[in-house]
C-alpha positions as CSV (number, residue, x, y, z in Angstrom):
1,X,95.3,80.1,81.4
2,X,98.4,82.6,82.6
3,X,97.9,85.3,85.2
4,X,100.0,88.6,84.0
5,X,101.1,90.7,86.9
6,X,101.8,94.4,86.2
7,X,103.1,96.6,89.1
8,X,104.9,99.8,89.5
9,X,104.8,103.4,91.4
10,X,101.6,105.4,91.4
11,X,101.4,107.3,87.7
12,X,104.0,105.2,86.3
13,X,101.8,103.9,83.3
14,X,101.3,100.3,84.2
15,X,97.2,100.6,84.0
16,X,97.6,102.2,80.6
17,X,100.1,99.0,79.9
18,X,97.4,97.1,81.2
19,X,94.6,97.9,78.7
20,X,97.3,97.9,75.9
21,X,97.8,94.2,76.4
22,X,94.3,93.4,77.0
23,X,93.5,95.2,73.6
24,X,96.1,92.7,71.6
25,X,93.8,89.6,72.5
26,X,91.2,88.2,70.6
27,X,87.4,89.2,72.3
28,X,86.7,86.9,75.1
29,X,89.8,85.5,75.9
30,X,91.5,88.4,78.8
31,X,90.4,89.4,81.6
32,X,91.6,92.8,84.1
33,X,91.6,92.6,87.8
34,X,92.8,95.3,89.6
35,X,94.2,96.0,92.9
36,X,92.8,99.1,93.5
37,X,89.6,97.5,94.1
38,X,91.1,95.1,96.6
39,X,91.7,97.8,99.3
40,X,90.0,96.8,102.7
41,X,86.5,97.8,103.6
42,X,86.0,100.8,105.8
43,X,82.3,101.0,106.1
44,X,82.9,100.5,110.2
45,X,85.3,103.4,110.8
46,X,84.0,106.9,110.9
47,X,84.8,108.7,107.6
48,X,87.0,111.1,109.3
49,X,89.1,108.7,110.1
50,X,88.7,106.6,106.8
51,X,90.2,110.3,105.1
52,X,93.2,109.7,106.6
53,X,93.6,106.1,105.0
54,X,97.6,105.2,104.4
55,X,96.3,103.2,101.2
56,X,100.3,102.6,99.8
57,X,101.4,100.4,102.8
58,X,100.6,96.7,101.7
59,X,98.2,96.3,104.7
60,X,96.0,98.5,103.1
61,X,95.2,95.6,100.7
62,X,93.3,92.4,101.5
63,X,95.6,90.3,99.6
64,X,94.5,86.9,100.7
65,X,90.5,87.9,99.2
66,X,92.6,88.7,95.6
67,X,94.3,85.7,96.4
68,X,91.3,83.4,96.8
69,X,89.7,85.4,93.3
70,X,93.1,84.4,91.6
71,X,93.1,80.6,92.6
72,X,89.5,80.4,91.5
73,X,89.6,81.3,88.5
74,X,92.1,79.0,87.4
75,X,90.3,76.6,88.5
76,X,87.5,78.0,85.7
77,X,85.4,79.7,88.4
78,X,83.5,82.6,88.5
79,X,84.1,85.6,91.0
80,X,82.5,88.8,92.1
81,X,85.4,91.4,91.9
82,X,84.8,93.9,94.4
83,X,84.5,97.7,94.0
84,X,85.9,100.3,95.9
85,X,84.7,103.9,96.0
86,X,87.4,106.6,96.7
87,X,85.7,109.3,97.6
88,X,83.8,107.5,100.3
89,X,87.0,105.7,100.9
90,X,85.7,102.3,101.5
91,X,83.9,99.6,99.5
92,X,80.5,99.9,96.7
93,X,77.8,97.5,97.6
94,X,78.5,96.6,93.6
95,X,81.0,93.7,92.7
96,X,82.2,93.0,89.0
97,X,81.4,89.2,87.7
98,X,85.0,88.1,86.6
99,X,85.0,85.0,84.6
100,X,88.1,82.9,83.7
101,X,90.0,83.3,80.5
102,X,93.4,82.4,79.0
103,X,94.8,85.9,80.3
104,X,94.5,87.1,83.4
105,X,95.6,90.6,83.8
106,X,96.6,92.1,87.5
107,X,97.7,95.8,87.8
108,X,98.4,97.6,90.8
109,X,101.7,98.7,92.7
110,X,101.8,95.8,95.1
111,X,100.8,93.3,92.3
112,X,104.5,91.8,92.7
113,X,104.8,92.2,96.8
114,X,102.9,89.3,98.2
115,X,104.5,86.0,98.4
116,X,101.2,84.0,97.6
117,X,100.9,86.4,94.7
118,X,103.7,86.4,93.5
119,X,103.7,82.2,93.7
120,X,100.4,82.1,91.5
121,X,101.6,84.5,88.5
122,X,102.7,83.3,85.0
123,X,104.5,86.4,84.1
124,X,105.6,89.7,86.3
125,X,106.4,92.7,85.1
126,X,107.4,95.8,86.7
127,X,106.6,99.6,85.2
128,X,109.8,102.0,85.4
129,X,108.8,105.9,84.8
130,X,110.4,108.6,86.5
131,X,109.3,110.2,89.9
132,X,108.7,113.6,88.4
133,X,106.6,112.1,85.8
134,X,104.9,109.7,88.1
135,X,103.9,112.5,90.4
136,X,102.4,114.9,88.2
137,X,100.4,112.0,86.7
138,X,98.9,110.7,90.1
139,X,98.3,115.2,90.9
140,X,95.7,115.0,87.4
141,X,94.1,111.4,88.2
142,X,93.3,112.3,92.2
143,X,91.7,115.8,91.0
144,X,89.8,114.5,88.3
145,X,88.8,111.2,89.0
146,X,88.7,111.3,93.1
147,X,87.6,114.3,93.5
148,X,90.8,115.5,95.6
149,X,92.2,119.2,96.0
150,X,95.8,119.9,94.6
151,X,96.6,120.6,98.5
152,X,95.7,116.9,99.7
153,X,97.4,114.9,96.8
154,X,100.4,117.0,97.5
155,X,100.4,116.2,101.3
156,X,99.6,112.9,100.8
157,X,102.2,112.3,98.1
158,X,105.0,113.5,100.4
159,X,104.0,112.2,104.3
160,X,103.0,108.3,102.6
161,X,103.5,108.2,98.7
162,X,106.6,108.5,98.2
163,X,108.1,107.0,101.4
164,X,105.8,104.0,100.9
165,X,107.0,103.4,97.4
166,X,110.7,103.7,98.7
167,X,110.3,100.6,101.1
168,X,107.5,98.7,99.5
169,X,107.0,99.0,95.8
170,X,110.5,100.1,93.8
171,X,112.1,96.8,95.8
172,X,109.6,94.5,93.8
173,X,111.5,95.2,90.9
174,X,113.9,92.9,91.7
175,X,111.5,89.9,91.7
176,X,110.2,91.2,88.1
177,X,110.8,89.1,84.8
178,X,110.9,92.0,82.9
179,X,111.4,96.1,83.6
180,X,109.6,98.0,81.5
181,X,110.2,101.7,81.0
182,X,107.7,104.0,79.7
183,X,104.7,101.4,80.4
184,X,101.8,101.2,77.6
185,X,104.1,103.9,75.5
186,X,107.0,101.2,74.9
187,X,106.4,99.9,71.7
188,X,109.3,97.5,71.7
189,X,108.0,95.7,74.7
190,X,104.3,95.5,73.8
191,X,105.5,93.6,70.7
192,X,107.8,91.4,72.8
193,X,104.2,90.5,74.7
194,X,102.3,90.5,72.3
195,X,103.9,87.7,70.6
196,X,104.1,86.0,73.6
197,X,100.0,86.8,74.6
198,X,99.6,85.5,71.0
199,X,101.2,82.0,71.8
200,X,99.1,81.5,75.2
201,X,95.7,82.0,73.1
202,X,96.3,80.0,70.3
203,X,97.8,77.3,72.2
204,X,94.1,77.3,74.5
205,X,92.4,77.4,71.5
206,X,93.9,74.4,70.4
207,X,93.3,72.4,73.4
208,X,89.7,73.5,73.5
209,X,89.3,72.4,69.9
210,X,91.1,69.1,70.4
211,X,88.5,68.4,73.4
212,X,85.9,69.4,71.5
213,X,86.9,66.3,68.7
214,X,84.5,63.6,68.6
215,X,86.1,60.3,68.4
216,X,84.0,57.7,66.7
């Protein structure tokens, strides 16, 4: 099994990178888990207050839960990913059953920030797309998906977006094994993965098949 990390800036393309990679492998053999759904639950603070949420500072995030999901499932374990509902800006009473496989994909922008993280995956790569483009891409997703008004997104792009991913997400470039620009739309570098996604399957499958031998 190898645990993928994808991170990068809000909008930048690293979810659409995400699927891409998860499409090159054979059915049954990836798996997504997504940061997003790792934000702390808010179901005690008053939903006033859980509006005002600052969710791109790395606190935001209960790393060590995404941690403890990670570790399991290389040890072949089951977990129940949880769910977290942005518009009531706090956690689902549903979880999604993650079961192990020989990819592990993680996306979010702080996939590459935390030290224990960071210590547990395979491969990290970072997403590089321009502010501009980044921005206008978080403006669509926020109205349409999160039900936000063009007035909020905008505010909250400039007070904690943008200053966040100043100090805590373009630095985790640096620990990246590879920078890709353009995300899901680099066709260069999905071939570059998918040839080495192609040699982590095959190599599984040929372990499970040797087990599977019976020795007489």
């Amino acid at each position: 099994m190898k645990i993928i990390g994808i991170a990068g800036g809000t909008g930048s393309g690293k979810t659409t990178l995400a699927y891409q990679i998860f499409n090159m492998l054979p059915e049954n053999s990836g798996t997504m888990i997504f940061l997003d759904n790792y934000y702390r639950d808010q179901s005690h603070i008053p939903f006033e207050t859980r509006e005002k949420a600052n969710y791109d500072h790395p606190d935001a995030i209960e790393s060590a839960l995404l941690f403890e999901h990670l570790k399991a499932l290389k040890n072949g374990q089951t977990i129940q990913e949880p769910v977290y509902d942005f518009k009531l800006h706090t956690r689902s009473q549903e979880t999604i059953e993650v079961k192990p496989a020989s990819i592990i994909i993680v996306e979010g922008i702080f996939t590459l920030y935390y030290k224990e993280i960071l210590d547990i995956l395979d491969l990290k790569l970072f997403v590089d797309t321009e502010s501009d483009i980044r921005f206008s891409r978080r403006l669509m997703r926020d109205i349409e998906e999160r039900g936000r008004s063009i007035d909020s997104v905008m505010d909250q792009y400039f007070s904690t977006v943008k200053p966040m991913h100043d100090s805590y997400v373009e630095p985790t470039k640096k620990v990246a094994d590879i920078i890709i620009p353009e995300g899901g739309h680099n066709m260069k570098a999905l071939e570059v993965l998918n040839s080495y996604i192609t040699g982590i399957v095959e190599k599984d499958l040929h372990n499970e098949l040797t087990k599977s031998k019976i020795t007489i």
